[in-house]
SEDREN-648178 format. One record per residue (C-alpha): x, y, z; residue number from 1. Coordinates in steps of 0.5 Angstrom, whole numbers, padded with zeros to 4 digits. Last residue first. Example, Ala and Ser with C-alpha at 12.3 -4.5 7.8 and 13.67 -1.06 7.14 Angstrom:
BEGIN
[atom [0027, -0002, 0014], 2]
[atom [0025, -0009, 0016], 1]
//
This chain:
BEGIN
[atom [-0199, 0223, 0488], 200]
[atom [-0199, 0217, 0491], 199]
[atom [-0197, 0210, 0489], 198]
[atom [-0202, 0205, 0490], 197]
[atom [-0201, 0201, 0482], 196]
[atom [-0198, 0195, 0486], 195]
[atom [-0194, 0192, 0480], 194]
[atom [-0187, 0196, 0481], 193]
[atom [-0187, 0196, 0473], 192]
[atom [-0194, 0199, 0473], 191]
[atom [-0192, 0204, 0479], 190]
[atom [-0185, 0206, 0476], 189]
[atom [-0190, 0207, 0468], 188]
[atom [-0194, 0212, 0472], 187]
[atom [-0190, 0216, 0475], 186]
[atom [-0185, 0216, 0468], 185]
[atom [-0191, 0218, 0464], 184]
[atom [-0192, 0224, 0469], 183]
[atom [-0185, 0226, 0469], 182]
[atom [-0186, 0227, 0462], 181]
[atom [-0192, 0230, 0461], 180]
[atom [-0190, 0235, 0467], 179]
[atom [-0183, 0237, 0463], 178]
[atom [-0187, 0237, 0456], 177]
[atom [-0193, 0242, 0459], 176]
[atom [-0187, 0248, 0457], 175]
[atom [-0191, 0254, 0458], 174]
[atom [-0191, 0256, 0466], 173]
[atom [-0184, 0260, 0464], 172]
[atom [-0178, 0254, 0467], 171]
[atom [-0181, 0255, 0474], 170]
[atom [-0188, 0253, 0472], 169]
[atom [-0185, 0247, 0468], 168]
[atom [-0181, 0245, 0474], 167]
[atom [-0187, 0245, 0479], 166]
[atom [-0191, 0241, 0474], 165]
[atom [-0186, 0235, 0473], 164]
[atom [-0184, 0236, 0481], 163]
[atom [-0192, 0234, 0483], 162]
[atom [-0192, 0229, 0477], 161]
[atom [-0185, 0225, 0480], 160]
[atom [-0188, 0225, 0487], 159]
[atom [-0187, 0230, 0493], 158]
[atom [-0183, 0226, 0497], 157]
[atom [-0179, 0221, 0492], 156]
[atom [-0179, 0226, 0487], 155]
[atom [-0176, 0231, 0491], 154]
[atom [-0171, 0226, 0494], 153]
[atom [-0169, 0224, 0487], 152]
[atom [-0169, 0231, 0484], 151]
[atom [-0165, 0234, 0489], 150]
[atom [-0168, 0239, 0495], 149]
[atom [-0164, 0245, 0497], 148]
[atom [-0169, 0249, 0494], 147]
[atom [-0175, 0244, 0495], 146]
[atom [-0175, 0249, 0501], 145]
[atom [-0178, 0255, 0499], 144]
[atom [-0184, 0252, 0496], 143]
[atom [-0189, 0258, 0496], 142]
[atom [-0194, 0256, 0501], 141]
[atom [-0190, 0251, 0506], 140]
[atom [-0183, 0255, 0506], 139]
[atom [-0184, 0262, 0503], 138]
[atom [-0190, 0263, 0508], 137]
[atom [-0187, 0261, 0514], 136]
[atom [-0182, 0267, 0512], 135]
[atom [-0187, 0271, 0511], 134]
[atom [-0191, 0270, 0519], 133]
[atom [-0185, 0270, 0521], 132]
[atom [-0181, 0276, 0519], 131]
[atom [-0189, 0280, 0521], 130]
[atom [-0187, 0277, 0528], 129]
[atom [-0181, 0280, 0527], 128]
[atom [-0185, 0286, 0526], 127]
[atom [-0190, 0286, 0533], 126]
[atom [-0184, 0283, 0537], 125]
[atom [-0180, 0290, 0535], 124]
[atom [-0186, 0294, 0536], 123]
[atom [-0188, 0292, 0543], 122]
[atom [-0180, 0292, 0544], 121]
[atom [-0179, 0299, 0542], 120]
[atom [-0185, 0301, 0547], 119]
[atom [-0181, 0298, 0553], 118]
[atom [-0175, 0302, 0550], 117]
[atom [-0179, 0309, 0552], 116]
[atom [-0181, 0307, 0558], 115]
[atom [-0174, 0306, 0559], 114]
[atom [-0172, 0312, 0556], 113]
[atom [-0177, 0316, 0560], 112]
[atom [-0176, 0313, 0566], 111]
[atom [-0169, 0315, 0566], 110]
[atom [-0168, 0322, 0563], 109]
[atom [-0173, 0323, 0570], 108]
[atom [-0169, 0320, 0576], 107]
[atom [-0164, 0314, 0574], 106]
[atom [-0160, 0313, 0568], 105]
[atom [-0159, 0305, 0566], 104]
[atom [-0165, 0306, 0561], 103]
[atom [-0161, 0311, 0556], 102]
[atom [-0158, 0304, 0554], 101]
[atom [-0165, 0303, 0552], 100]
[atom [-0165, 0309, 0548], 99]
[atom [-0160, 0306, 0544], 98]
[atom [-0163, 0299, 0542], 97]
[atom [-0169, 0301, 0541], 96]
[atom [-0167, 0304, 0534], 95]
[atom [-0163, 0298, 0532], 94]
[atom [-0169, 0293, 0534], 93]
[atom [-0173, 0297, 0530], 92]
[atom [-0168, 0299, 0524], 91]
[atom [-0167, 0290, 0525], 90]
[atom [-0176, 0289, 0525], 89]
[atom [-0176, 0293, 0519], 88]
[atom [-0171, 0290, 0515], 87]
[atom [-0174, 0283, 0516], 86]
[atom [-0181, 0285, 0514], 85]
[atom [-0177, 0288, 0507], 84]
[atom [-0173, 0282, 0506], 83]
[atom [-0181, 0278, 0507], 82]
[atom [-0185, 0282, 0502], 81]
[atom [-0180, 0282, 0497], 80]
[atom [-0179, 0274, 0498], 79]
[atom [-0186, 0273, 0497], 78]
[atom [-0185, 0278, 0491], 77]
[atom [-0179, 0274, 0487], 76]
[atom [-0182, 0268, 0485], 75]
[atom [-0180, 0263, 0489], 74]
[atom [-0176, 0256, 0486], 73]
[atom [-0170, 0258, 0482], 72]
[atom [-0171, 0265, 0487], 71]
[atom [-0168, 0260, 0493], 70]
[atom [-0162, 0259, 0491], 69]
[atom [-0161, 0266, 0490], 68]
[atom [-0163, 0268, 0497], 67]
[atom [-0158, 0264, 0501], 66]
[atom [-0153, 0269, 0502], 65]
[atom [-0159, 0274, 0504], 64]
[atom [-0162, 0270, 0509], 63]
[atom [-0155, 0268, 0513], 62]
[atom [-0155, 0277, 0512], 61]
[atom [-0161, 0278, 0515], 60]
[atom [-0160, 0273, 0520], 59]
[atom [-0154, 0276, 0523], 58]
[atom [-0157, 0283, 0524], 57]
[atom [-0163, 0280, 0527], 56]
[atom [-0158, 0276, 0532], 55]
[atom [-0154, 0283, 0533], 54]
[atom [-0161, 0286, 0535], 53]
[atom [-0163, 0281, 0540], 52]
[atom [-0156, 0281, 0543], 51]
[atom [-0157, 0288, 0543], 50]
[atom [-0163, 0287, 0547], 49]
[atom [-0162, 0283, 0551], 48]
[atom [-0156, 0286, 0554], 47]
[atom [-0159, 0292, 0555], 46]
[atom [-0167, 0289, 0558], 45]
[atom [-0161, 0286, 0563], 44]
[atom [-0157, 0293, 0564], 43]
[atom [-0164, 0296, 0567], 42]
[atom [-0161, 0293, 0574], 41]
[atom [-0158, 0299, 0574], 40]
[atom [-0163, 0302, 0576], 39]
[atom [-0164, 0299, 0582], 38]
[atom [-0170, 0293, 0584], 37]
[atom [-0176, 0294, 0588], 36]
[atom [-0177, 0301, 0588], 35]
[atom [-0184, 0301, 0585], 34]
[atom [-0181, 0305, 0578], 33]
[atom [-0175, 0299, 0578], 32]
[atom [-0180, 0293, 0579], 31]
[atom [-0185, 0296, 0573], 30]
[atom [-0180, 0297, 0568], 29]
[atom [-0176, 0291, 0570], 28]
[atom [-0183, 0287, 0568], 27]
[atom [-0184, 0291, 0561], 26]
[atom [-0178, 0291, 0559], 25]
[atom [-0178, 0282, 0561], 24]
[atom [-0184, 0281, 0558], 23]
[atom [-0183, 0287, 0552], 22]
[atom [-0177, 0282, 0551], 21]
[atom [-0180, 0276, 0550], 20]
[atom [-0182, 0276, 0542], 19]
[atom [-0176, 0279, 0540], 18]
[atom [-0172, 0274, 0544], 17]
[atom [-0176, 0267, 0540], 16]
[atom [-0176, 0271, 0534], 15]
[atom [-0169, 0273, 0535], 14]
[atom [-0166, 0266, 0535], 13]
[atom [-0171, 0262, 0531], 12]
[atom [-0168, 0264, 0525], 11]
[atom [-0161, 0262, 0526], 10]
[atom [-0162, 0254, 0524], 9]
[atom [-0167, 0257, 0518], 8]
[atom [-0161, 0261, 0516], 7]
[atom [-0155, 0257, 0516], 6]
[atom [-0158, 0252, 0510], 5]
[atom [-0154, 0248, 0511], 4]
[atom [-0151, 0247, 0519], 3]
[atom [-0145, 0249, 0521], 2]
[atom [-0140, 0243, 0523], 1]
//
């Protein structure tokens, strides 16, 4: 059974192969030009990168189905910011991707494109690192994830008066009887319990 949200569960996937394939491009660059591997061995930094494109391809399109769940909970320019660093990093994968198939070719065309493809992958981790860094943005500064949280769990982690306050910002800032009211109801949990420890 796949997990739900899809999302978060693939993300880490091109992240983690972004952030090491100017490593292994950069390595087999280096052992090709000094003689101690083949050219076609250059297949490796290929195969690594069209995984590490299909994979940004993949995710992008998990994030996309889930984007109008989380827009009940997110303003709409985090998550902006966020699509707009994926579709970078995707056009930079995608764009390396065939010159470093250019890569496996011996003599001058190849080093060319190979030295080319290893600068790709510097860029391709520099922008997926920006995808993170937005993306854990929307999760522990903006809320993301109270989108797939119901009320009772949200309530029981966050606190009745947190969620009051967050649902009244979401419903136009202005309607202070949501918070009121979760408020009044925290309170008198915690008075009927007897142990008046409960946290906020």
């Amino acid at each position: 059974m796949l997990p739900d949200p899809l999302h978060p569960a693939l993300v880490h996937f091109p992240i983690v192969l972004a952030m090491l394939a100017p490593l292994l491009a950069g390595g087999f660059f280096w052992a090709i030009q000094t003689g101690r591997l083949p050219a076609r061995a250059w297949i490796a930094v290929i195969a690594l990168q069209a995984v590490i494109f299909g994979a940004a391809w993949l995710t992008a399109e998990t994030g996309e189905e889930e984007e109008e769940r989380v827009e009940r909970v997110v303003r709409e320019a985090p998550i902006e910011e966020h699509e707009e660093a994926a579709e970078w990093f995707i056009w930079i994968a995608g764009l390396t991707l065939p010159i470093a198939g250019a890569g496996i070719f011996a003599g001058s065309p190849g080093t060319g494109a190979r030295a080319l493809a290893v600068a790709g992958t510097v860029l391709a981790a520099l922008a997926v690192a920006r995808v993170g860094h937005t993306g854990g943005e929307l999760v522990y500064k903006h809320g993301a994830a109270l989108a797939y949280l119901d009320g009772p769990a949200a309530a029981e982690v966050f606190g009745r008066k947190a969620v009051g306050k967050l649902i009244s910002e979401a419903l136009g800032g202005g309607a202070g009887g949501a918070a009121a009211d979760a408020d009044r109801a925290d309170r008198a949990d915690r008075s009927g319990r007897g142990d008046g420890d409960g946290q906020e």
